[in-house]
C-alpha positions as CSV (number, residue, x, y, z in Angstrom):
1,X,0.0,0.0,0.0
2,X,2.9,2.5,1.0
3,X,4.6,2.1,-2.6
4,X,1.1,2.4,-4.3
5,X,0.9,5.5,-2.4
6,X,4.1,6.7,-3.0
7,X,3.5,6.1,-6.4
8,X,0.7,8.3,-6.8
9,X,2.7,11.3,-5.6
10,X,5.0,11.5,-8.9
11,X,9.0,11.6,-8.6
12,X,9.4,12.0,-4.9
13,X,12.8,12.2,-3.1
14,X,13.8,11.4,0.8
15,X,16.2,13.8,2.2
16,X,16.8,14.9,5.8
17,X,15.0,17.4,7.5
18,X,15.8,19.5,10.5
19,X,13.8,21.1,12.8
20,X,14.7,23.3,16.4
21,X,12.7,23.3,19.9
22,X,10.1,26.1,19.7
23,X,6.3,26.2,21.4
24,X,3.2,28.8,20.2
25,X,0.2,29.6,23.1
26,X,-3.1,29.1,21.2
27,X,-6.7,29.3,22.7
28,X,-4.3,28.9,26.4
29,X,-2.8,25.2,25.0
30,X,0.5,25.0,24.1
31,X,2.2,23.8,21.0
32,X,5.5,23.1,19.7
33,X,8.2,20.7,20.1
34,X,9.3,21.6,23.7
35,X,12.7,20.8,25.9
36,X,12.7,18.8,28.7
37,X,15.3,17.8,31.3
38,X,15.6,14.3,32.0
39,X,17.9,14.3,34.8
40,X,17.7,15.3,38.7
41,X,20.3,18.4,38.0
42,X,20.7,20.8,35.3
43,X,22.7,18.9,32.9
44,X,22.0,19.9,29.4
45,X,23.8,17.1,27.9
46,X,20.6,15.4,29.6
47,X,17.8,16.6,27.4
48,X,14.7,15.4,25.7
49,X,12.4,17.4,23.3
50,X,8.5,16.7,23.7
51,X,5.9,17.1,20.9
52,X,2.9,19.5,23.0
53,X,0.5,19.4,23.7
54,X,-0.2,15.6,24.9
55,X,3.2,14.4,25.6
56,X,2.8,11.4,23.8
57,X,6.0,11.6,21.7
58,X,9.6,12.5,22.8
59,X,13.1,12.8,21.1
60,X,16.2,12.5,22.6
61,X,20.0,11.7,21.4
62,X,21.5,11.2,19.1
63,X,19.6,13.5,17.3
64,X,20.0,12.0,14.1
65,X,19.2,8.1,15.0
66,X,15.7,8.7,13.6
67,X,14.4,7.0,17.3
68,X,11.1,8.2,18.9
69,X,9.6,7.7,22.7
70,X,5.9,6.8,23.0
């Protein structure tokens, strides 16, 4: 199903993408792809990033591994 998909789109190409920590208010909820510290002190090789609202996915590194916390 994904290449039939993929296939309706036309010549596509996969290339990296890269994206930075930043968070909007909206209707008092707040959105964005927000830092949090992982570890009891303020250590900011210890960081993860959190997609808001909802919490339900986090990043963390290496950056670039592609891995995802549900």
């Amino acid at each position: 199903m994904v290449e039939k998909r993929l296939a309706q789109l036309g010549d596509v190409s996969f290339e990296r993408i890269e994206i930075a920590p930043f968070q909007v208010e909206k209707f008092g909820t707040i959105f964005g792809l927000i830092p949090n510290e992982m570890g009891e002190e303020d250590d900011e090789d210890d960081l993860s990033i959190s997609l808001m609202p909802g919490d339900y996915m986090a990043f963390s590194e290496p950056w670039d591994s592609g891995d995802y916390d549900t």
